[in-house]
C-alpha positions as CSV (number, residue, x, y, z in Angstrom):
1,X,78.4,116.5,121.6
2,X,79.6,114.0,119.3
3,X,82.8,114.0,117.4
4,X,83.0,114.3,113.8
5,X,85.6,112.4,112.4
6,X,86.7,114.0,108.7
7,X,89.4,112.6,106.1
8,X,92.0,114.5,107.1
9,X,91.4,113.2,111.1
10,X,91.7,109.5,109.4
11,X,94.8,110.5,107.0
12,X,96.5,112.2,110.4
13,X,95.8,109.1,112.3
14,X,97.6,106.4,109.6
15,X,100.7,109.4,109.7
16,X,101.1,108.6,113.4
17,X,101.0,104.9,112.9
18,X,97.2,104.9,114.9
19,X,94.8,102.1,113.7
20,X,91.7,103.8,111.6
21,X,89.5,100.9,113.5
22,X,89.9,102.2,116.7
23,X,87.8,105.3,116.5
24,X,85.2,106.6,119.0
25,X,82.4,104.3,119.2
26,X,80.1,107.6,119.2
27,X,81.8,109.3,116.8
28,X,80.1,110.7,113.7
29,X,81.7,110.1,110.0
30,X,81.7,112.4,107.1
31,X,80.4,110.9,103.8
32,X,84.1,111.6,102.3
33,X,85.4,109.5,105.7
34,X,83.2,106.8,105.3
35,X,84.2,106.5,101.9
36,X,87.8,106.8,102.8
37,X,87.5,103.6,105.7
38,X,85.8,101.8,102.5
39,X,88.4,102.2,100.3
40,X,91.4,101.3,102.8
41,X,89.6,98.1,103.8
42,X,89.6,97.2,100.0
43,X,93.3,98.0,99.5
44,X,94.0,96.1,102.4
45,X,91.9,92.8,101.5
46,X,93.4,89.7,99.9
47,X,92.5,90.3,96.2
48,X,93.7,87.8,93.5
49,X,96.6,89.3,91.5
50,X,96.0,91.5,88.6
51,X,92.4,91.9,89.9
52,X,90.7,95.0,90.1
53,X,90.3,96.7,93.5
54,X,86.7,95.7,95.0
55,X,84.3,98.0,95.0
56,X,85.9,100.1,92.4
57,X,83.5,103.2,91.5
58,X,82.9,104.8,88.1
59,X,84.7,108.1,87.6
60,X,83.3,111.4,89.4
61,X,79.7,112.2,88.2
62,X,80.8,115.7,87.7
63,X,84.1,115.8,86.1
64,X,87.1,117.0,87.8
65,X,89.7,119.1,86.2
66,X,92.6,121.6,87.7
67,X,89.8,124.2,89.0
68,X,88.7,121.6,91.2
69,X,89.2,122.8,94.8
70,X,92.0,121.0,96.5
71,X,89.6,118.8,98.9
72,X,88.1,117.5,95.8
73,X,91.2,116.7,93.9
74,X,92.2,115.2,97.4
75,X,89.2,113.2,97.7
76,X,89.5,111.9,94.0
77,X,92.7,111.2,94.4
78,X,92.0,108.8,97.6
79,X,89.0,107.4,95.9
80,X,88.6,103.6,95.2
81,X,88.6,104.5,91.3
82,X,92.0,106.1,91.5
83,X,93.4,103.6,93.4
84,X,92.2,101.0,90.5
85,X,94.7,103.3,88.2
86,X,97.2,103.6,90.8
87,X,97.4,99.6,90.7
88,X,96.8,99.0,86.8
89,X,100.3,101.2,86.8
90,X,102.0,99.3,89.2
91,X,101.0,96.3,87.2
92,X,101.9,97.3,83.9
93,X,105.3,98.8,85.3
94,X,106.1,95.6,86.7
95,X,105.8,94.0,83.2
96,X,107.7,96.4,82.2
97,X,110.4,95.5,84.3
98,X,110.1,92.0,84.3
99,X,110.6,92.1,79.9
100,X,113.7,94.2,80.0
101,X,111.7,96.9,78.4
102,X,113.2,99.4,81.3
103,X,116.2,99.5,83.3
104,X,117.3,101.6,86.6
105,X,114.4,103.9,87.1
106,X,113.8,104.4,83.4
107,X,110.0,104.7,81.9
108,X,106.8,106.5,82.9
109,X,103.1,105.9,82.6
110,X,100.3,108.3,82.3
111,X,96.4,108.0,82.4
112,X,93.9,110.4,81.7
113,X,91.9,111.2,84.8
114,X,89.5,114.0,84.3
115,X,89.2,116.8,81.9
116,X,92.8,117.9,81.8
117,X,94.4,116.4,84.9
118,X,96.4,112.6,84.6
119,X,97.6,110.2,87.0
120,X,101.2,109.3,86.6
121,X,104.4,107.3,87.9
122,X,106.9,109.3,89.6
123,X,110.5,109.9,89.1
124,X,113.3,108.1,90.5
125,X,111.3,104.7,91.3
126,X,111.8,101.4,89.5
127,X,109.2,100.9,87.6
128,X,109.1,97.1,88.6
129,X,108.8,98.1,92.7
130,X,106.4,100.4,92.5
131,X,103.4,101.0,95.2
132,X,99.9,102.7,94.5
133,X,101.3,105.3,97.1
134,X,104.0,106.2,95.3
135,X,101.4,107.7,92.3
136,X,100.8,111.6,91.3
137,X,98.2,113.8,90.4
138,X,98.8,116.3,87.9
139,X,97.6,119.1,85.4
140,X,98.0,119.1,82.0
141,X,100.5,121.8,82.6
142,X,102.4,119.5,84.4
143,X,102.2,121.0,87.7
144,X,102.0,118.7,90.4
145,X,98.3,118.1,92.6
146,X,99.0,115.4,94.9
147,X,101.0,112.6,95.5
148,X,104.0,112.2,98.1
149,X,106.7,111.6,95.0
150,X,107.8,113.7,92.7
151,X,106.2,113.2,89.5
152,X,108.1,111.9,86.0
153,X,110.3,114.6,84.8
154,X,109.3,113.2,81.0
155,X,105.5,113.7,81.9
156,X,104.9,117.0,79.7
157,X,105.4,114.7,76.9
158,X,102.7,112.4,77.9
159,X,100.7,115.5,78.3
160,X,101.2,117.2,75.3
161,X,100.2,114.0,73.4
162,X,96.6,113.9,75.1
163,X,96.3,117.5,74.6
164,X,96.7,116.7,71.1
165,X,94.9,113.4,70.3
166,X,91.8,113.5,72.2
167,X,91.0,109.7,72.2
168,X,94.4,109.0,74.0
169,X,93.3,107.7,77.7
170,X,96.7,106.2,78.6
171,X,100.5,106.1,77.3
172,X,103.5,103.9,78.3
173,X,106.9,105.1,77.3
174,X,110.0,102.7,77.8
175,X,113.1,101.4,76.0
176,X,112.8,98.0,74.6
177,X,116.2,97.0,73.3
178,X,115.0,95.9,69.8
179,X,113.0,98.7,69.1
180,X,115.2,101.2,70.5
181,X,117.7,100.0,68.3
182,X,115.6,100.8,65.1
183,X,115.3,104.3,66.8
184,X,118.9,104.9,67.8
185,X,119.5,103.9,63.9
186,X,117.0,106.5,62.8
187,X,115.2,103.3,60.8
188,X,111.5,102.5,60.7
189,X,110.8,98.9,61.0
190,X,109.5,97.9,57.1
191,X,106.0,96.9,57.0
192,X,103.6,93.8,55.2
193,X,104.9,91.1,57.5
194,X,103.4,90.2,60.1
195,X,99.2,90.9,60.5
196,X,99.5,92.3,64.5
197,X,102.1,94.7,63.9
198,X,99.8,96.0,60.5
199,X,96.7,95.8,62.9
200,X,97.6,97.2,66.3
201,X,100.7,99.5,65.5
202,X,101.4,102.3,63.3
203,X,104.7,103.6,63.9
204,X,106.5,107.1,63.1
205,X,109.9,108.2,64.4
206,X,110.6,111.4,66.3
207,X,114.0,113.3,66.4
208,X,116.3,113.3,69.2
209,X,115.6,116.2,71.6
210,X,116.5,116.5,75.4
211,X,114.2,114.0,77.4
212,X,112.0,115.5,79.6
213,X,111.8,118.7,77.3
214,X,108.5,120.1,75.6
215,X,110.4,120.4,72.7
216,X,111.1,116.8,72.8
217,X,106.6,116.3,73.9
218,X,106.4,118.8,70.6
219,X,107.6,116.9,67.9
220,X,106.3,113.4,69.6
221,X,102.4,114.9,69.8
222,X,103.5,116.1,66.1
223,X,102.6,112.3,65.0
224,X,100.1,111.3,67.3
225,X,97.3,111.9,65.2
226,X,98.3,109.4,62.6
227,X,100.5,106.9,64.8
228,X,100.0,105.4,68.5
229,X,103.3,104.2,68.5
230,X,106.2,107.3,68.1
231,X,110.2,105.8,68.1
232,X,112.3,108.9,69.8
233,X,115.7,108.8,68.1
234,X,118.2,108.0,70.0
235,X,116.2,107.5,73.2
236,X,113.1,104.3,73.4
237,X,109.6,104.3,72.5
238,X,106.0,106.3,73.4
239,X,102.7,104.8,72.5
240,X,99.3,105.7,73.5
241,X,95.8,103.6,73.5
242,X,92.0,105.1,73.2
243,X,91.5,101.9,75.3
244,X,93.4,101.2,78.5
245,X,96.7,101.6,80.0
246,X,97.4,98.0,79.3
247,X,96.6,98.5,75.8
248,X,99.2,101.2,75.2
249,X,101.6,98.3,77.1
250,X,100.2,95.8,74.6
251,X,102.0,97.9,71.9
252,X,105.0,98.2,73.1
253,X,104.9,94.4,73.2
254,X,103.9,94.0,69.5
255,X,106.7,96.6,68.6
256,X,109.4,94.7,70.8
257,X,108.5,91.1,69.5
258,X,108.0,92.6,65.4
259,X,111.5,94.3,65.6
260,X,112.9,91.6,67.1
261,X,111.4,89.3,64.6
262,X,112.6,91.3,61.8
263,X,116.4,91.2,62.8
264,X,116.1,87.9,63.2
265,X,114.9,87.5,59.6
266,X,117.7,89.7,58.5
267,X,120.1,87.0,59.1
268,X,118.5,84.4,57.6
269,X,120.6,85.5,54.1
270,X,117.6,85.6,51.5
271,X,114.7,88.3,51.2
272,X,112.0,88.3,54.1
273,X,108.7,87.1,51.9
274,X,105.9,90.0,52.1
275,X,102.3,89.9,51.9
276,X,100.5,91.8,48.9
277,X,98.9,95.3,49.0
278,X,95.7,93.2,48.7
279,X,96.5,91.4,51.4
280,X,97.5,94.6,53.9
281,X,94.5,96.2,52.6
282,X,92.6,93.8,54.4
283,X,94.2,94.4,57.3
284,X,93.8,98.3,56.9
285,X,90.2,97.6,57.0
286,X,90.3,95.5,60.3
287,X,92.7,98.6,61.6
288,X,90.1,101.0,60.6
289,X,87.4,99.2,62.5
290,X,88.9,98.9,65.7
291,X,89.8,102.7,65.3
292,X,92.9,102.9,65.1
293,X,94.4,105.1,63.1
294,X,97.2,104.8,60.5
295,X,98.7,107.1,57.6
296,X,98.1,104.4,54.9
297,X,94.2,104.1,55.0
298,X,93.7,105.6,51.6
299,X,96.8,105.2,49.6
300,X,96.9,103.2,46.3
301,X,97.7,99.6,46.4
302,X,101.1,100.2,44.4
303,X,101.9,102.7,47.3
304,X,101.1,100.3,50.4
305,X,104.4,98.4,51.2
306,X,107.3,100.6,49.8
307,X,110.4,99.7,51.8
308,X,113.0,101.3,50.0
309,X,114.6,102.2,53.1
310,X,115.2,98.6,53.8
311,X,113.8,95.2,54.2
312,X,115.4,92.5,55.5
313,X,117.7,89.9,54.0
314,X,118.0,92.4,51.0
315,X,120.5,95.0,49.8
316,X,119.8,98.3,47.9
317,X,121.7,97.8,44.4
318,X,123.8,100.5,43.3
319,X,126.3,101.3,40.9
320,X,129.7,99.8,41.1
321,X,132.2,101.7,42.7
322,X,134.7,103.5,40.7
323,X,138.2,101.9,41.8
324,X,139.9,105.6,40.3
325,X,140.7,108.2,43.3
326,X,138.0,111.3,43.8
327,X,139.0,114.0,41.3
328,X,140.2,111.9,38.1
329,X,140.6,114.0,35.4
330,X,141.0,111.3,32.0
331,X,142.5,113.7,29.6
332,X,145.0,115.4,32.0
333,X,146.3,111.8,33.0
334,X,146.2,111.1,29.1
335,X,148.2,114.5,28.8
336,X,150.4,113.8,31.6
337,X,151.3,109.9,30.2
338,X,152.2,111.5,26.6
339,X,154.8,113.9,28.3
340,X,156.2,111.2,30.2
341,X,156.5,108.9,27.2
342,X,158.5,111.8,25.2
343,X,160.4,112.6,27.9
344,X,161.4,108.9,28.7
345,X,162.0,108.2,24.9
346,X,164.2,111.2,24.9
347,X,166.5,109.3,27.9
348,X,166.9,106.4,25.9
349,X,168.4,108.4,22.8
């Protein structure tokens, strides 16, 4: 009888350091193994960089979710499409990394990857050394599927924002130093100058909670139905795409490069110049298109770019500051003065 050669006979064999390619030349393969040999050769081929994996599938015709049976989930997980997201991450972390946007093992990236499971990056790995192995499977309860790593202890955050905005495929969350400064402040950046950050961004900021808490995923998927980029107080920046994975990145660059732009402006000593509501409104338009979507599509034109908070290169006037101590009573010191003069004119007699 011939022997039938399943995944788990492959994954055993590459455990025990055996090569896959010496099998029994009799030997019968299971759909799943076949596919499994397929998908290792193409991880293992020279590939440009950046490049897809070859022979990347579509998703699963019939879509997975946490009721999946663990075989499936296992199978999925091995597949040559999950191994494409596996390596986008990798990329995209490694940007990360490479633009200062994390440090140590900060940072996490999710990606939608069925009807309420996500691929993410796990905890305690750089995210500019990471390997496609290193990746994790999880519910949208944040319990943990497959993967050999532990997953990212911020990940219910991630989740709780695509549990609340449907559209949102993939998020990146990281700490850029010029936009985490605007958040540590508490201090949106002002808007109506600069047309990419208008187009691509719309940014809201979140209060300070505990990382890694759902209170802190709470008040961050609070926002997400108006804003795909969140600033967390105190803590970096979350922003999600209804494109890619390497969209949501793309954000985080336009929010890094604005903020940066702005403090730079700040310094220049005169007031930033700004473009008219017209103006933004045509860019509101070219937002709405692309689907996008930001708090301001609607407003009046008088209401578009109010920046009372602050703008840079200018100062909020206020009233002068009154050079008499707190408490000054005028008529007691009047009253006090008058005893003073009797009582010194009084001396003198």
């Amino acid at each position: 009888m011939k022997q039938v050669i399943s995944v788990k006979d492959l994954q055993d064999m590459l455990r025990k350091g055996q090569d896959v390619s010496s099998l029994p030349p009799d030997g019968l393969l299971t759909p799943l193994a076949r596919d499994f040999l397929r998908d290792l050769e193409n991880k293992n081929s020279p590939r440009r960089p950046n490049a897809p994996s070859a022979g990347v599938s579509g998703p699963p015709a019939r879509p997975l979710s946490s009721k999946s049976t663990k075989s499936e989930l296992e199978a999925f997980f091995d597949s040559a499409y999950c191994l494409n997201l596996k390596e986008q991450m990798c990329e995209i972390g490694r940007r990360l990394w490479q633009r200062a946007y994390v440090d140590g093992n900060g940072g996490n990236l999710a990606i939608r990857a069925g009807e309420d499971l996500a691929v993410c990056t796990p905890t305690l790995v750089s995210k500019g050394f990471m390997k496609p192995d290193d990746m994790c499977l999880v519910d949208f309860e944040g319990n943990q599927l497959c993967g050999g790593k532990k997953r990212t202890s911020e990940i219910l955050m991630h989740l709780q924002m695509m549990k609340r905005q449907p559209k949102a495929v993939a998020s990146v969350h990281c700490h850029p130093p010029h936009a985490t400064g605007f958040a540590v402040a508490g201090v949106q950046p002002p808007t109506c100058m600069v047309p990419e950050y208008e187009v691509f961004a719309s940014v809201a900021l979140a209060p300070y909670r505990t990382p890694g808490t759902p209170e802190m995923g709470r008040l961050v998927a609070d926002l997400v139905d108006k804003h795909n980029v969140i600033l967390m107080a105190n803590h970096g920046v979350v922003a999600w795409s209804h494109n890619s994975l390497e969209d949501a990145y793309f954000k985080i660059e336009i929010l890094e490069a604005y903020c940066h732009t702005v403090l730079v402006a700040a310094q220049l000593g005169k007031p930033a110049n700004t473009m008219t509501p017209a103006q933004l409104q045509d860019l509101l338009q070219i937002k709405r298109t692309l689907g996008i979507p930001d708090p301001r599509q609607g407003l009046k034109e008088c209401e578009l770019c109010d920046n009372s908070e602050w703008r840079p290169g200018a100062a909020c006037p206020g009233p002068a500051a009154d050079p008499r101590p707190a408490g000054f009573d005028p008529e007691a010191e009047a009253a006090v003065k008058a005893i003073t003069d009797q009582i010194m004119a009084g001396m003198r007699k």
